[in-house]
PDB file of N, CA, C and O in Angstrom:
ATOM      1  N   UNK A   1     100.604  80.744  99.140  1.00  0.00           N
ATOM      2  CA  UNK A   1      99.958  81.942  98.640  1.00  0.00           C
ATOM      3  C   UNK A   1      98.611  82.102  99.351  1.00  0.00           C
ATOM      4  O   UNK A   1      97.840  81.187  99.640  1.00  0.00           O
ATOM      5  N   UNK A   2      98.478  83.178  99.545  1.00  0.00           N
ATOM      6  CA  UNK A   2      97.035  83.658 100.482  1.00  0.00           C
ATOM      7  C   UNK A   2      96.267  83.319  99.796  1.00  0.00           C
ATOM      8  O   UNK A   2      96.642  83.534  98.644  1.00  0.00           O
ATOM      9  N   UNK A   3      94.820  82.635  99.855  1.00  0.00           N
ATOM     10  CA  UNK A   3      93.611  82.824  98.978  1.00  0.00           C
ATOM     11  C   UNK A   3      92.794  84.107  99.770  1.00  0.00           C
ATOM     12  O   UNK A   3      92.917  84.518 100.924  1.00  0.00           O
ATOM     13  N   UNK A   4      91.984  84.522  98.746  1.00  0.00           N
ATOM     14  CA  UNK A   4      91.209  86.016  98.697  1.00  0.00           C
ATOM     15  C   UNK A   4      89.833  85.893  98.111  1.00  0.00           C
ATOM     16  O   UNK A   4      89.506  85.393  97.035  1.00  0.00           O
ATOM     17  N   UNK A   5      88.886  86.607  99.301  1.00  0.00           N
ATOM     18  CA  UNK A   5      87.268  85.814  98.660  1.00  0.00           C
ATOM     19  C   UNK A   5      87.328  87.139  97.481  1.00  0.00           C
ATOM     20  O   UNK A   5      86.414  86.991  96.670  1.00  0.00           O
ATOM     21  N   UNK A   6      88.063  88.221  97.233  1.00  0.00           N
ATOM     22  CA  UNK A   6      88.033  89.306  96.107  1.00  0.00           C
ATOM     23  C   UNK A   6      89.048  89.287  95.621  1.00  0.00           C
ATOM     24  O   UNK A   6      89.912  88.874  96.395  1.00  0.00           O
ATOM     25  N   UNK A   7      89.492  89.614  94.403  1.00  0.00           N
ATOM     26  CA  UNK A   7      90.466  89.922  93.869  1.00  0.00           C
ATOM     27  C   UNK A   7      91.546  91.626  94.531  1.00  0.00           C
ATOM     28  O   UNK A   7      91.022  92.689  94.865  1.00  0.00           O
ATOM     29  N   UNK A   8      92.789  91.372  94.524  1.00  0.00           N
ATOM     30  CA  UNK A   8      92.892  92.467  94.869  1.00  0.00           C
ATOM     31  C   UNK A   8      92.993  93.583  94.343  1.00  0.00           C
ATOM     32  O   UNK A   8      93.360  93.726  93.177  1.00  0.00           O
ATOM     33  N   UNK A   9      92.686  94.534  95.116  1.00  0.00           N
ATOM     34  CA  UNK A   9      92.291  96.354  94.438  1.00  0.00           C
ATOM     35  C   UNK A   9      93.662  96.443  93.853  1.00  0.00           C
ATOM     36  O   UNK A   9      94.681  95.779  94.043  1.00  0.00           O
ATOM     37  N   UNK A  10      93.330  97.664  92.932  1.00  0.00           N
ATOM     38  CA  UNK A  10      94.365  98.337  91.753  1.00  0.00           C
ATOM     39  C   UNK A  10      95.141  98.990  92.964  1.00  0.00           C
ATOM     40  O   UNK A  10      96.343  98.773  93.115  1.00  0.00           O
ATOM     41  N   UNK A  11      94.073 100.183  94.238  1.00  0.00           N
ATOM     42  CA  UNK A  11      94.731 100.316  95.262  1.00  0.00           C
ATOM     43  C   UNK A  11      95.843  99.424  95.891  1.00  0.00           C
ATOM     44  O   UNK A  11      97.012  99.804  95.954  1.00  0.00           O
ATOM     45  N   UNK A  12      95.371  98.093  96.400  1.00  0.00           N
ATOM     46  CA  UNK A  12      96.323  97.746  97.231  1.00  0.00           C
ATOM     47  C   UNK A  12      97.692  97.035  96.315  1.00  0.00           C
ATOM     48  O   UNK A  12      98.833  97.027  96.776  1.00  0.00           O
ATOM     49  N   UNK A  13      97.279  96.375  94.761  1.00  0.00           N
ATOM     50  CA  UNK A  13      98.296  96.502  94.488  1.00  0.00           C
ATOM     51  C   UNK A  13      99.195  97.253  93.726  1.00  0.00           C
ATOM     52  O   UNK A  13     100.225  96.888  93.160  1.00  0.00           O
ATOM     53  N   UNK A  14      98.560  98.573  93.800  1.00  0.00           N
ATOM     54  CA  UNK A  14      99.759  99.705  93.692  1.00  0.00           C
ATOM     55  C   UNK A  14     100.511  99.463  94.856  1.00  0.00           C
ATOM     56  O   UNK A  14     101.687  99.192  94.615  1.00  0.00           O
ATOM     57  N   UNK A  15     100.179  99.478  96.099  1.00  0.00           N
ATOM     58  CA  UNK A  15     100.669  99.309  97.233  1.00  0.00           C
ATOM     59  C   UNK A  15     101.543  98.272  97.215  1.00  0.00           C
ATOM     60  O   UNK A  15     102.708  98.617  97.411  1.00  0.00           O
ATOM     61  N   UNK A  16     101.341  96.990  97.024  1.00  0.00           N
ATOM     62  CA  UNK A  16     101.995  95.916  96.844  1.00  0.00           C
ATOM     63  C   UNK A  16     103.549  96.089  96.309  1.00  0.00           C
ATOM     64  O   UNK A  16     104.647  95.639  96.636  1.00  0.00           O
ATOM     65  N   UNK A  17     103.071  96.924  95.380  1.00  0.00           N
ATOM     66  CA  UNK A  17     104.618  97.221  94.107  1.00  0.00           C
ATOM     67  C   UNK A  17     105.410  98.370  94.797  1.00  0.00           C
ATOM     68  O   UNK A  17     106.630  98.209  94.756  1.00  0.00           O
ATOM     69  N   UNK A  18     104.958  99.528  95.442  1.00  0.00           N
ATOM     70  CA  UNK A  18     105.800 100.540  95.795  1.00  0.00           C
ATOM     71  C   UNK A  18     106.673  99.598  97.145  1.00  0.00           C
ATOM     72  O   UNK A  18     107.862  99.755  97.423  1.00  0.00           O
ATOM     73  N   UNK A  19     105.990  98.903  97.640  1.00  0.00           N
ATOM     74  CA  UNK A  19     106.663  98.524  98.798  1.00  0.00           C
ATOM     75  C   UNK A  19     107.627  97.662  98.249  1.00  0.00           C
ATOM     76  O   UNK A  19     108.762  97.747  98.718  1.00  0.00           O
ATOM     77  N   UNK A  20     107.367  96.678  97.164  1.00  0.00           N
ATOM     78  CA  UNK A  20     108.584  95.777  97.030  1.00  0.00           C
ATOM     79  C   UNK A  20     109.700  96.459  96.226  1.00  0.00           C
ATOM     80  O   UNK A  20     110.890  96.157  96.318  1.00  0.00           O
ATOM     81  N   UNK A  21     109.092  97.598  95.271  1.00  0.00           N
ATOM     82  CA  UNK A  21     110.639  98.475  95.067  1.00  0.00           C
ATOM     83  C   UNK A  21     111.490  99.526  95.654  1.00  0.00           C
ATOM     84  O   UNK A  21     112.498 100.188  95.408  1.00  0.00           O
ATOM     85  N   UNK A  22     110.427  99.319  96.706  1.00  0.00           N
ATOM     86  CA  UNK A  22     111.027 100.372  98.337  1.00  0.00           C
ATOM     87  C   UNK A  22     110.731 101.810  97.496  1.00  0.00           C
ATOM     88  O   UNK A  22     111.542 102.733  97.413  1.00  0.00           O
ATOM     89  N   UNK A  23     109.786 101.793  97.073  1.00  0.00           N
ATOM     90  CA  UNK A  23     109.664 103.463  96.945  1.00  0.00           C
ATOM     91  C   UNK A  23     108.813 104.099  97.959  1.00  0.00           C
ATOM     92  O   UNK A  23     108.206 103.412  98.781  1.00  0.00           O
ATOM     93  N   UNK A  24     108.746 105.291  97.939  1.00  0.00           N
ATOM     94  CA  UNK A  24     107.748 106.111  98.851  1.00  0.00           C
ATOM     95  C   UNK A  24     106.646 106.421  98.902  1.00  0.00           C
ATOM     96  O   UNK A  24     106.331 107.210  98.011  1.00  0.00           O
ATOM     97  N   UNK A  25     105.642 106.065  99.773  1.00  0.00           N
ATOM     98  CA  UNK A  25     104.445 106.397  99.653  1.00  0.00           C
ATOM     99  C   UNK A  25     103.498 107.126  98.704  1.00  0.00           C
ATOM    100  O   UNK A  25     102.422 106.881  98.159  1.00  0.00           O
ATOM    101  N   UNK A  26     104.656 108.457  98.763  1.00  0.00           N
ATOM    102  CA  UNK A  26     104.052 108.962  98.291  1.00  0.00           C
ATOM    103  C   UNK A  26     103.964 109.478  96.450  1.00  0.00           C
ATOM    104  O   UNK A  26     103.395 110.380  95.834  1.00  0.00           O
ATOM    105  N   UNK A  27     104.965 108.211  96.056  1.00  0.00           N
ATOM    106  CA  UNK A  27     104.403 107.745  94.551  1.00  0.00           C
ATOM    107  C   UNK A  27     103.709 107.392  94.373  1.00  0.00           C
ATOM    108  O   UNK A  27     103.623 107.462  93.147  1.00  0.00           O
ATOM    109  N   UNK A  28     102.734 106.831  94.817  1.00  0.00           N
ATOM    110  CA  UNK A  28     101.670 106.298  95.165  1.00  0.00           C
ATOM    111  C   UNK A  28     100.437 106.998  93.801  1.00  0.00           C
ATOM    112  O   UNK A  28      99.855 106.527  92.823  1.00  0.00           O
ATOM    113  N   UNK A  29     100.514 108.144  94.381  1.00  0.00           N
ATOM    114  CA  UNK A  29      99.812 109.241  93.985  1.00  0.00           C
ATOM    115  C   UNK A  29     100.373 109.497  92.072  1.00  0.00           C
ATOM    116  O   UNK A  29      99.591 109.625  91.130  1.00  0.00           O
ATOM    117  N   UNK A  30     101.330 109.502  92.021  1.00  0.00           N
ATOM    118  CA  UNK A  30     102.441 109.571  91.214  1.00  0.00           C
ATOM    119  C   UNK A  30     101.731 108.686  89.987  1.00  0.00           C
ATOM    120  O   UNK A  30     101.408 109.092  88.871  1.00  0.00           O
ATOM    121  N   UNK A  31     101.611 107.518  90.479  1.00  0.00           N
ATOM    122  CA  UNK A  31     101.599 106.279  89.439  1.00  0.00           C
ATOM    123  C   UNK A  31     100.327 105.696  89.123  1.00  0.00           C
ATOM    124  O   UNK A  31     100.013 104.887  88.250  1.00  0.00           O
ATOM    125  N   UNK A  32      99.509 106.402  90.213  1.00  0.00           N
ATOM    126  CA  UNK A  32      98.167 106.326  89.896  1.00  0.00           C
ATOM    127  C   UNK A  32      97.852 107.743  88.571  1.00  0.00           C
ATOM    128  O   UNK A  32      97.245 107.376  87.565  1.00  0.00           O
ATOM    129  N   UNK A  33      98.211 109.014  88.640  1.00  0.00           N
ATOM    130  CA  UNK A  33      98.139 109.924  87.735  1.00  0.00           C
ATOM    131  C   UNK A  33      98.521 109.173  86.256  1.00  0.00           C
ATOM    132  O   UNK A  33      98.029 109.367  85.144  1.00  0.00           O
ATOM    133  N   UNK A  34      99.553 108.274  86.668  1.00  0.00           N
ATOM    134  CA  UNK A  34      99.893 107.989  84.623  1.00  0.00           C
ATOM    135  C   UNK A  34      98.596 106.649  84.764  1.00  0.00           C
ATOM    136  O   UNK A  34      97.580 106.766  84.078  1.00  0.00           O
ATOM    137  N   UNK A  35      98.726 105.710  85.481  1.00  0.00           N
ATOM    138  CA  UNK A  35      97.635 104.608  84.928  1.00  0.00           C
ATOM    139  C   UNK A  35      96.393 105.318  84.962  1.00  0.00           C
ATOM    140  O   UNK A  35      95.467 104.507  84.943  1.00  0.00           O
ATOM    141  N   UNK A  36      96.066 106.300  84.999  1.00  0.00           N
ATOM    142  CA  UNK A  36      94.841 107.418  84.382  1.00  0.00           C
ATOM    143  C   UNK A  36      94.949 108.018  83.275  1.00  0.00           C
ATOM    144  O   UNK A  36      94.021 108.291  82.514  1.00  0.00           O
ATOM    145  N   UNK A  37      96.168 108.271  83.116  1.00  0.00           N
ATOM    146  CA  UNK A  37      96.601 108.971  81.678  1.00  0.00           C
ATOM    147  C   UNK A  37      96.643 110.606  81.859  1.00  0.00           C
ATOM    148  O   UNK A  37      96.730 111.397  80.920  1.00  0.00           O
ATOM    149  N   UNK A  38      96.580 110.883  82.966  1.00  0.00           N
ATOM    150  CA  UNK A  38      96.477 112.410  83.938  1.00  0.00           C
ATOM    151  C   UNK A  38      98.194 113.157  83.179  1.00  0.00           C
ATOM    152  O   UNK A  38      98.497 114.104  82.452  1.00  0.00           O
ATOM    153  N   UNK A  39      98.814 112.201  83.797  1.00  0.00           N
ATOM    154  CA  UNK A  39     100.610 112.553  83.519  1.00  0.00           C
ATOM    155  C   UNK A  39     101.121 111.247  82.656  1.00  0.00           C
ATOM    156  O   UNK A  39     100.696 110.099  82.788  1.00  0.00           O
ATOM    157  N   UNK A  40     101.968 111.624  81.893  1.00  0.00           N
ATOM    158  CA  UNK A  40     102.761 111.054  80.697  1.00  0.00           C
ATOM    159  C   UNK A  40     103.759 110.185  81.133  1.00  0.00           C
ATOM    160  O   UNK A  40     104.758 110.665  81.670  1.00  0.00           O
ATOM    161  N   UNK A  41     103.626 108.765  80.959  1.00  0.00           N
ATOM    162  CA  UNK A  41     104.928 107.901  81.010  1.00  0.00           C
ATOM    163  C   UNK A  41     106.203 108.796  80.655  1.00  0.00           C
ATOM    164  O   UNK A  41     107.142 108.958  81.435  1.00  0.00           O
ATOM    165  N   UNK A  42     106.156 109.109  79.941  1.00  0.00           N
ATOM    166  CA  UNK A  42     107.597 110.063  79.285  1.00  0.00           C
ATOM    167  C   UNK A  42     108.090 110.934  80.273  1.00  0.00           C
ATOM    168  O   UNK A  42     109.053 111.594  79.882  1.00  0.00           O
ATOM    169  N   UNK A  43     107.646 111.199  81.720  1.00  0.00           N
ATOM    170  CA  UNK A  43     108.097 111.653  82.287  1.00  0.00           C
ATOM    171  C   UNK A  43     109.183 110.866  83.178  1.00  0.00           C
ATOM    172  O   UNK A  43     110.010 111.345  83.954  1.00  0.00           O
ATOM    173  N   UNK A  44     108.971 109.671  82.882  1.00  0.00           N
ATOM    174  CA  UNK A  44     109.469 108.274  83.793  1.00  0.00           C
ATOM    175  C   UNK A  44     110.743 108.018  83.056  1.00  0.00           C
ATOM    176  O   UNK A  44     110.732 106.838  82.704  1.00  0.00           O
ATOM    177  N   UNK A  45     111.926 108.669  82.642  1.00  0.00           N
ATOM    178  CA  UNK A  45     113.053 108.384  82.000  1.00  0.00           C
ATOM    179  C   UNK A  45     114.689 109.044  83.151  1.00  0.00           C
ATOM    180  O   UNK A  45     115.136 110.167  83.383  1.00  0.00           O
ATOM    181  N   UNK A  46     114.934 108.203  83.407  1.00  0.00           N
ATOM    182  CA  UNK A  46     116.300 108.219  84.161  1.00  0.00           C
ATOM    183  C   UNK A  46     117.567 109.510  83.548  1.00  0.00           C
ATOM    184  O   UNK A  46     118.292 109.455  82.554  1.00  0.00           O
ATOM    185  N   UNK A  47     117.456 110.410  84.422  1.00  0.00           N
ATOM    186  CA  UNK A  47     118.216 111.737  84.255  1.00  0.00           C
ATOM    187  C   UNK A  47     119.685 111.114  84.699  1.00  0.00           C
ATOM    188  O   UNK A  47     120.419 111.982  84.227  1.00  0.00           O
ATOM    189  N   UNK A  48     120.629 110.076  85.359  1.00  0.00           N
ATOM    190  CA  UNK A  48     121.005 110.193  85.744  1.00  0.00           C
ATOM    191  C   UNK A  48     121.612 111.208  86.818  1.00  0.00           C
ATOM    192  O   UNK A  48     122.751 110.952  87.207  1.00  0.00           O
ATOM    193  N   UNK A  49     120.991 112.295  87.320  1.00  0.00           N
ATOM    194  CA  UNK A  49     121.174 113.026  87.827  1.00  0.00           C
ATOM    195  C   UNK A  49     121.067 112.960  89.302  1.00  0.00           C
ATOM    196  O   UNK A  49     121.364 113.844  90.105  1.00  0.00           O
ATOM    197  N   UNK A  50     120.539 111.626  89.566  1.00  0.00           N
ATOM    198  CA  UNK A  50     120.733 110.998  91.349  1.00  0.00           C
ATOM    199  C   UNK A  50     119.670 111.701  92.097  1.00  0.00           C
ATOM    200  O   UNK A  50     120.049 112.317  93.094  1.00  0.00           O
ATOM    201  N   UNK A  51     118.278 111.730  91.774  1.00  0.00           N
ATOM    202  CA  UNK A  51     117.721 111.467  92.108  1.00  0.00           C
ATOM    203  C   UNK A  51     116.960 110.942  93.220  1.00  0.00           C
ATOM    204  O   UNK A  51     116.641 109.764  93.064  1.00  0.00           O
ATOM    205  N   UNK A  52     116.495 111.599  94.537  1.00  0.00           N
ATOM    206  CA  UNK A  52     116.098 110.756  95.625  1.00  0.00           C
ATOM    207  C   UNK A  52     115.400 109.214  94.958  1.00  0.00           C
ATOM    208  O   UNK A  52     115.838 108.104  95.259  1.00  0.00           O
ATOM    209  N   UNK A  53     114.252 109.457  94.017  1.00  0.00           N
ATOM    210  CA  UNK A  53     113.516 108.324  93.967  1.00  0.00           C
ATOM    211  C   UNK A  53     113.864 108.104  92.021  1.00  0.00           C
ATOM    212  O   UNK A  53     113.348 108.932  91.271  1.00  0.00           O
ATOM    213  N   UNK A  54     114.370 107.443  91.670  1.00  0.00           N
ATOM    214  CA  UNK A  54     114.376 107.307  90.750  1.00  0.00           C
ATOM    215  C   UNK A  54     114.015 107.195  89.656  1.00  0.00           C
ATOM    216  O   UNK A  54     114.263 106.016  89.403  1.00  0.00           O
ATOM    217  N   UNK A  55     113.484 107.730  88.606  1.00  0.00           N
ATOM    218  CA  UNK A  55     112.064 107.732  87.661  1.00  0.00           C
ATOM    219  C   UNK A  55     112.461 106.358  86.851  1.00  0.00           C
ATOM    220  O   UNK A  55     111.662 105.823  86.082  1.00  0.00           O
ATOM    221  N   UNK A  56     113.666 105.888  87.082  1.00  0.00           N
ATOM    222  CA  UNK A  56     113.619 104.496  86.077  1.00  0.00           C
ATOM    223  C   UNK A  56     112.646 103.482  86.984  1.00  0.00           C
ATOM    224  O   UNK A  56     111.700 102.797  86.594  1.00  0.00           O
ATOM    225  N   UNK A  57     113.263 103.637  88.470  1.00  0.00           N
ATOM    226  CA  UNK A  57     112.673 102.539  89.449  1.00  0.00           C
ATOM    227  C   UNK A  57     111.220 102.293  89.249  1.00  0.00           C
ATOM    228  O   UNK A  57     110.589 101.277  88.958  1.00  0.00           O
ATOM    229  N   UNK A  58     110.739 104.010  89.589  1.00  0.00           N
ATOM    230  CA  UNK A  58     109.488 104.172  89.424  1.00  0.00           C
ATOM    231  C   UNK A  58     108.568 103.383  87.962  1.00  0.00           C
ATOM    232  O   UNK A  58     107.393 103.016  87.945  1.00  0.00           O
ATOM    233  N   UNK A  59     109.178 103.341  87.300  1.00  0.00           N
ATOM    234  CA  UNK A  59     108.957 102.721  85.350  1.00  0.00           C
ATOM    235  C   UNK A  59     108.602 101.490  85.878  1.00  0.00           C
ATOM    236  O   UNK A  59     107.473 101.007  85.957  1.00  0.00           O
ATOM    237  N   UNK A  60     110.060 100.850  86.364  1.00  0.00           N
ATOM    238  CA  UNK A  60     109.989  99.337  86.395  1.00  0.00           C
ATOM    239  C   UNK A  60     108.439  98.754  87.183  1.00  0.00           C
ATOM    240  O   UNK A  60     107.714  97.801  86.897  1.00  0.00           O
ATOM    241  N   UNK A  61     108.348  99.763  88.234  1.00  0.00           N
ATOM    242  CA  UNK A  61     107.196  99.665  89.535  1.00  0.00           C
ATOM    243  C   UNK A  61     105.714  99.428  88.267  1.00  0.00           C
ATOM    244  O   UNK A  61     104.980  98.481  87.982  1.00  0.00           O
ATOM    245  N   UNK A  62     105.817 100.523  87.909  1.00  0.00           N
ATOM    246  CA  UNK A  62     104.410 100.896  86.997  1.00  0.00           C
ATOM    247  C   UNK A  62     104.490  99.890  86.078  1.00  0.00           C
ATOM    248  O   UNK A  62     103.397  99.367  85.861  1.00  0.00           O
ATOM    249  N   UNK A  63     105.684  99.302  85.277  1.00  0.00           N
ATOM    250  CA  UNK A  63     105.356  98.001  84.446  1.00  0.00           C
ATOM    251  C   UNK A  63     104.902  96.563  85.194  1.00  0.00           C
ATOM    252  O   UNK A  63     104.040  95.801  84.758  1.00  0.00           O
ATOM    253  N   UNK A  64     105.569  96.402  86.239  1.00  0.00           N
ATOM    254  CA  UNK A  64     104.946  95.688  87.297  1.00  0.00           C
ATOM    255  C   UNK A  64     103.296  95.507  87.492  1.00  0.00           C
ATOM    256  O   UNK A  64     102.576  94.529  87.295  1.00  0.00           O
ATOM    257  N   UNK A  65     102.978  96.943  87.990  1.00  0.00           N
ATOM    258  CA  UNK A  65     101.481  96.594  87.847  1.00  0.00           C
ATOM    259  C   UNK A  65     100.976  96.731  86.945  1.00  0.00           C
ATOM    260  O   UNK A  65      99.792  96.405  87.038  1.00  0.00           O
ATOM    261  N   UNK A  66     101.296  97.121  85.892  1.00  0.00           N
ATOM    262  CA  UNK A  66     100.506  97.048  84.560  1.00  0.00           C
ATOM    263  C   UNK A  66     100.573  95.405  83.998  1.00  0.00           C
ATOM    264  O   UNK A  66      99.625  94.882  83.412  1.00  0.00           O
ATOM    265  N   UNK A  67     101.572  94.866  84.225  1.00  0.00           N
ATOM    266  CA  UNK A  67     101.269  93.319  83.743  1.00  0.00           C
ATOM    267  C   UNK A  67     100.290  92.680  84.569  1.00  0.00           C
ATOM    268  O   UNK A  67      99.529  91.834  84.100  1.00  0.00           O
ATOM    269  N   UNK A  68     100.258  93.065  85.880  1.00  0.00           N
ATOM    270  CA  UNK A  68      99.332  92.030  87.026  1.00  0.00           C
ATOM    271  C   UNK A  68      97.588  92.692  86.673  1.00  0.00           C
ATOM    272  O   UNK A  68      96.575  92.002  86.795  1.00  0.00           O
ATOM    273  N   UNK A  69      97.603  94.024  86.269  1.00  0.00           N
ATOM    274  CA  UNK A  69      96.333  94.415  85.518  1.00  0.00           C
ATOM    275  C   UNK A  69      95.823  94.017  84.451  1.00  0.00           C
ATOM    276  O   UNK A  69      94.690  94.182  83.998  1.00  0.00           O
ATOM    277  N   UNK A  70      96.944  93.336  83.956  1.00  0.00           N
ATOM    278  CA  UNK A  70      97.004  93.253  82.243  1.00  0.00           C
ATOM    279  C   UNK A  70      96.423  94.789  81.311  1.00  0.00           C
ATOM    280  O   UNK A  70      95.582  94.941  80.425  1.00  0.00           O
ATOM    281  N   UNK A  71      97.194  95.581  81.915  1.00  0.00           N
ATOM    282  CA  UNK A  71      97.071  96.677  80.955  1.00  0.00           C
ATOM    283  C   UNK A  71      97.878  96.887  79.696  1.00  0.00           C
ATOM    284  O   UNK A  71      97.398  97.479  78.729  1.00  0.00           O
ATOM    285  N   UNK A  72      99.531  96.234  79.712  1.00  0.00           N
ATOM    286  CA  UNK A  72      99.883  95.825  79.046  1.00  0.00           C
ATOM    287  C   UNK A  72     100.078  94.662  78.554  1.00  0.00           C
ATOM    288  O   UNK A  72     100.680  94.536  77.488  1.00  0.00           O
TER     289      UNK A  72
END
């Protein structure tokens, strides 16, 4: 494991998480709006409807960094 003279940014590990669930950049933007409280988790529920990017994936991503924040 790398050591780090800082802890890392909320930035980079948003970054961290979109890349390991292969989402797109440009959720990025996306998932920063709900960990602000801008846009509503409740939007993050699986339509089955096939979906380029998946709003469940996206969930799992955002619970991801919310544990490494300890937001939840």
């Amino acid at each position: 494991m790398e050591e780090r003279l800082f802890p890392i940014s909320r930035e980079e590990l948003i970054l961290k998480y979109i890349d390991r669930y292969a989402l797109p950049n440009y959720i990025k933007s996306r998932i920063e709006a709900i960990l602000d409280g801008s846009v509503s988790r409740e939007s993050l529920r699986c339509c089955s409807s096939g979906c380029d990017v998946c709003a469940e994936t996206i969930y799992n991503c955002l619970v991801s960094i919310e544990k490494e924040l300890n937001v939840i």
